[in-house]
VMD Tcl script that draws the C-alpha trace (Angstrom):
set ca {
  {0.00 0.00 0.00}
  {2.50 2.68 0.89}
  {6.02 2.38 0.04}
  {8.91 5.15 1.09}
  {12.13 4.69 -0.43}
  {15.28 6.45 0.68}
  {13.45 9.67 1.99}
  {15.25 13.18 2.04}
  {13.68 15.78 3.11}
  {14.53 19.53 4.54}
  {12.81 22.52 6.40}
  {14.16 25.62 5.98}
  {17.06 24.49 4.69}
  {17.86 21.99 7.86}
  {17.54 18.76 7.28}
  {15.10 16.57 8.79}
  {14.74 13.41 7.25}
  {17.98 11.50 6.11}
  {16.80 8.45 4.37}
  {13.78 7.04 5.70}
  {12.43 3.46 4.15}
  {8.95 2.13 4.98}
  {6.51 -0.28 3.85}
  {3.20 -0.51 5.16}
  {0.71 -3.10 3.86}
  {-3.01 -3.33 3.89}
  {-4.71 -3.25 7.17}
  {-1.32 -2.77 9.08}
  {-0.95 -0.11 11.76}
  {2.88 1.02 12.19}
  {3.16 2.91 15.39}
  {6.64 5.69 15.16}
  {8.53 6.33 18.22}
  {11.62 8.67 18.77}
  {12.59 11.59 20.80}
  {11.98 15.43 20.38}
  {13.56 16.50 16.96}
  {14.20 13.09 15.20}
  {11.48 14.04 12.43}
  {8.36 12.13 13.19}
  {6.09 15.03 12.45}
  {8.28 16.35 9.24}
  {7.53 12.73 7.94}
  {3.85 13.15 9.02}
  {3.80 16.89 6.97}
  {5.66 15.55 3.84}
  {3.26 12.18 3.31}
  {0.26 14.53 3.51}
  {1.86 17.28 1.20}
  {2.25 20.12 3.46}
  {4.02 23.23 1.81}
  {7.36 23.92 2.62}
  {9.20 20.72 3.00}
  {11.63 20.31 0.46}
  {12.54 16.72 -0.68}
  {15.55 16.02 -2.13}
  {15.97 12.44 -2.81}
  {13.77 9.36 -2.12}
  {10.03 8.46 -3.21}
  {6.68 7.82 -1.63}
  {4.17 5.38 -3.84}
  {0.89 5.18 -2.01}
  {-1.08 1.93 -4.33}
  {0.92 2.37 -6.87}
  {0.96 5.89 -7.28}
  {3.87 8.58 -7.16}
  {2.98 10.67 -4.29}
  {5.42 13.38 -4.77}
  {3.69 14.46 -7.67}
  {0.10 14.91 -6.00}
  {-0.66 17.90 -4.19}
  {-2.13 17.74 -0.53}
  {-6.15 17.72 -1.72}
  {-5.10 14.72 -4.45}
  {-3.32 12.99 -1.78}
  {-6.66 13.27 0.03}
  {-8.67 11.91 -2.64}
  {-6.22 9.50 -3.28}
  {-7.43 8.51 0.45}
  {-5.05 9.59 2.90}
  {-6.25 11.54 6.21}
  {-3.74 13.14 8.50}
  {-4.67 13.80 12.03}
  {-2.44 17.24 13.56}
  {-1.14 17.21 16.59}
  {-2.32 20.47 16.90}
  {-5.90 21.06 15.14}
  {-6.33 24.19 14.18}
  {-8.98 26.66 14.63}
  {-11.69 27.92 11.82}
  {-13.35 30.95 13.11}
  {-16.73 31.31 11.23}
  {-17.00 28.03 10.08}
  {-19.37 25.80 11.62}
  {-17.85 21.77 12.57}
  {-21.02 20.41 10.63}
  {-20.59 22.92 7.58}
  {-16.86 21.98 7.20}
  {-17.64 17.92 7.19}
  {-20.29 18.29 4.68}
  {-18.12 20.53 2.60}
  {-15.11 18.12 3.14}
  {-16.96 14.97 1.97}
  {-18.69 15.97 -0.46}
  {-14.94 17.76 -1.96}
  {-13.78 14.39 -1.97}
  {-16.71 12.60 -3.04}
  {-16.84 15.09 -6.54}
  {-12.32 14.50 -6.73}
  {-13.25 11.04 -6.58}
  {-16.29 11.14 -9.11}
  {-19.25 10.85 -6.99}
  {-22.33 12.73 -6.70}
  {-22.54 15.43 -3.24}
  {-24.61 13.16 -0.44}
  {-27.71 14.64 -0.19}
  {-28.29 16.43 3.03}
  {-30.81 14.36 4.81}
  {-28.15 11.40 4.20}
  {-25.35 13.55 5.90}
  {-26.95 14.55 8.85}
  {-28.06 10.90 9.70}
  {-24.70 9.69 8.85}
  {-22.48 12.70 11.08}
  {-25.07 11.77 14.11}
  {-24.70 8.36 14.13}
  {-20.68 9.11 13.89}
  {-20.72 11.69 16.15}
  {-22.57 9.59 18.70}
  {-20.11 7.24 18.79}
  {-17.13 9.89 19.78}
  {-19.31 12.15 22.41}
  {-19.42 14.74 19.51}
  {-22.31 16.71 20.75}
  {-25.21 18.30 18.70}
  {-23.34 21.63 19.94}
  {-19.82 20.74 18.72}
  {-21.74 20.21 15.66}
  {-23.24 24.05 15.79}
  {-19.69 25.78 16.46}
  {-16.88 26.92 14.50}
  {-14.68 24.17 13.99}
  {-12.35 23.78 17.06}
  {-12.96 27.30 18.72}
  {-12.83 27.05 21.92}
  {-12.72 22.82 22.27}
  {-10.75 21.28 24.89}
  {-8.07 19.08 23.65}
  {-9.90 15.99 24.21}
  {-13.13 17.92 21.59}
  {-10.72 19.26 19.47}
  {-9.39 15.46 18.69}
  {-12.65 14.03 18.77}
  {-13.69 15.93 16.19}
  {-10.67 15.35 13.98}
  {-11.20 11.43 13.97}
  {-15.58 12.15 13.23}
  {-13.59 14.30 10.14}
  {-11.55 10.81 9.40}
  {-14.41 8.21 10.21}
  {-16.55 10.43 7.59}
  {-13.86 10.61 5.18}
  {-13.16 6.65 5.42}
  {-9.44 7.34 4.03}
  {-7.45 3.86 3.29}
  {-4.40 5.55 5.31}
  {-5.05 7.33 8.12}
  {-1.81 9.30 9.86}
  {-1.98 10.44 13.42}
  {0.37 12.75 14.73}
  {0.75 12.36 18.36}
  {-3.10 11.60 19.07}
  {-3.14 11.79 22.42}
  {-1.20 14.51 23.17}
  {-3.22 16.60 25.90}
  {-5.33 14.31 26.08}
  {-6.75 13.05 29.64}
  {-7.34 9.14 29.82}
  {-10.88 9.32 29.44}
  {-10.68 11.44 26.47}
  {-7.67 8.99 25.62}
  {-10.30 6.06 25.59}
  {-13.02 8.02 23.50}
  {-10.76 8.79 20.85}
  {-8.91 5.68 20.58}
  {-12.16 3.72 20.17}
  {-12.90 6.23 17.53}
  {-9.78 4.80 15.81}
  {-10.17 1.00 16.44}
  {-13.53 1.19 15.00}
  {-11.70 2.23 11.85}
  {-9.54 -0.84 11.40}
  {-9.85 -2.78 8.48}
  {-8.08 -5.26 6.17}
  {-8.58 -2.63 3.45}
  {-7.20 0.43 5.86}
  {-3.83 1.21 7.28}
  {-2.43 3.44 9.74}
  {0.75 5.26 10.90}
  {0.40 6.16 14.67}
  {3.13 8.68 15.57}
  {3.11 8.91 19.44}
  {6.32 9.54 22.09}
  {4.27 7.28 24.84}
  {3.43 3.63 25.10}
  {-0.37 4.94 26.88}
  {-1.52 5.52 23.20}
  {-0.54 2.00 21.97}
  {-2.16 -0.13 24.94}
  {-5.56 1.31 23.40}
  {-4.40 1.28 19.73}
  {-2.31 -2.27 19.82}
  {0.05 -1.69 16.52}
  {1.31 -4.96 13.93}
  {5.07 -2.92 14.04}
  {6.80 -0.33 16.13}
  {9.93 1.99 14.32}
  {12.29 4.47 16.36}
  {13.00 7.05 14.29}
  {16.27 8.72 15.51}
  {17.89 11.64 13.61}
  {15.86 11.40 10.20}
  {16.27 7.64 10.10}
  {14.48 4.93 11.19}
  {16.89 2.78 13.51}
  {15.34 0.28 14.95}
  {11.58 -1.95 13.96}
  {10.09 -4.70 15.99}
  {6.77 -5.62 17.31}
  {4.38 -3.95 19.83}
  {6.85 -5.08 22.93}
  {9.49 -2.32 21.49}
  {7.40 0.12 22.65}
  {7.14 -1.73 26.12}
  {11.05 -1.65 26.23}
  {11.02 2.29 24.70}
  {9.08 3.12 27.56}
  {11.05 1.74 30.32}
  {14.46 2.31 29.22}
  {13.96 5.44 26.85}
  {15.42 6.05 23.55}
  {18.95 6.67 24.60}
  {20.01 2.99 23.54}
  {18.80 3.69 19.87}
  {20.23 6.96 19.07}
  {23.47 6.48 18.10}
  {22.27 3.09 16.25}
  {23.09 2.91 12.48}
  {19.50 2.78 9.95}
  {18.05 -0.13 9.70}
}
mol new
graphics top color blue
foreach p $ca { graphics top sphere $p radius 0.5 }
foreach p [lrange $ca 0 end-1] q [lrange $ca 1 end] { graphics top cylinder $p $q radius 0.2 }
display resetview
C-alpha cells in the first residue's frame, strides 16, 4: 500500500529526514517512536503534502501511485487523512458545515455525486454519537474554543466520515486526559480494516495499549533505527530512547 524509499527531506534548509524506508501493507498499523527532533512530524507533513518541505531524494508510492507528484487535496482523494497534533482553529465556520463541505470535496475529486443532506446529517449523528461529539460541537466553529480531548474528537468524526485507506496520526493523544484517551482511541479501532492502514506517531506507550500496533519503528535523527513488534514500545518506555540513538538505519 505505501512504500517510502530512501526519503530526504529539509525545512528551511535543515535537514530533517535522512533516508527514511517504509513499507506498510493493507490493514497494518505502524506505530513511530523517537525523541523530540528526530522528524516524526516532518515525515507526518511531507506524506500529507504540506508546503514547505523540500525533498531532495527518495520516493513515496501510495497503491501504486507517485505521491510526490500529488498535491495535498489529491493525496486526500487518493485517500489519505492526517490527524495534527495540533488542530487548528476555523473561526466562522461551523464543525457540521466543514464535514459536509469536506466529503462531499472528496466525493466530486473522486467522481461521486454530493450526499444529499438528509443522508449527511443521519450519517455525522450516528458518527458523532459514537465519539461524544455533541449536537453543539456540531453548531460551532470548527475547534474554537474545544478542549483538547473535543478538538481530537472531532478530527477522527472528520476521518471516520472521510473513510481514508491511510489514516496518519500525529501524536493523538497529546493533551489528552485518559478518558478522552479512551473516547478517541475507540474512535480509531472502530476504523480498522483489512482494506485500511495506519501510521500512529506517538512519544508514549499509553496511546498504543488502546491502539495495539502490527510494528513499532524508532526514528532517531531522520532515520528509522530500529523496527520490531508492539513489545518495542514496552522496552522504549522503560528504558527510553537513549540505547537507539546512536544506532546505524536499519
Amino acid at each position: 500500500m505505501l512504500e517510502i524509499k530512501n526519503l530526504h527531506a529539509k525545512v528551511d534548509g535543515n535537514e530533517i529526514l535522512r533516508g527514511v524506508n517504509l513499507t506498510v501493507k493493507p490493514g497494518e498499523i505502524h506505530a513511530i517512536m523517537g525523541p523530540n527532533g528526530s522528524g516524526k512530524s516532518t515525515l507526518s507533513y511531507v506524506l500529507s503534502g504540506k508546503e514547505d518541505y523540500e525533498i531532495t531524494e527518495g520516493s513515496i508510492t501510495y497503491n501504486g501511485e507517485d505521491m510526490l507528484e500529488l498535491g495535498p487535496d489529491e493525496r486526500a482523494a487518493a485517500g489519505m487523512f492526517l490527524a495534527f497534533q495540533y488542530p487548528i482553529e476555523i473561526p466562522g465556520v461551523a464543525t457540521m458545515t466543514f464535514l459536509k463541505t469536506a466529503l462531499n470535496a472528496q466525493r466530486k475529486a473522486r467522481g461521486l455525486e454530493e450526499m444529499p443532506t438528509p443522508e449527511f446529517m443521519k450519517l455525522v449523528r450516528e458518527k458523532a454519537a459514537d465519539l461524544n461529539v455533541t449536537p453543539e460541537m456540531l453548531r460551532r466553529p470548527l475547534n474554537v474554543g474545544f478542549s483538547g480531548g473535543e478538538k481530537k474528537r472531532a478530527e477522527i468524526l472528520q476521518m471516520s466520515l472521510l473513510e481514508p485507506t491511510l489514516c496518519i496520526l500525529d501524536e493523538t493523544d497529546s493533551g489528552l486526559d485518559i478518558d478522552a484517551l479512551r473516547i478517541v482511541s475507540e474512535g480509531v479501532n472502530k476504523l480498522r480494516s483489512p482494506e485500511r492502514s495506519m501510521i500512529v506517531i506517538t512519544h508514549y506507550q499509553r496511546l498504543l495499549d488502546h491502539i495495539v500496533p502490527d510494528v513499532v519503528h524508532v526514528l532517531s535523527k531522520g532515520r528509522i533505527v530500529k523496527t520490531g513488534g508492539k513489545e518495542l514500545a514496552l522496552e522504549l518506555e522503560k528504558n527510553g530512547y537513549a540505547d537507539f540513538v546512536d544506532e546505524k538505519a536499519a
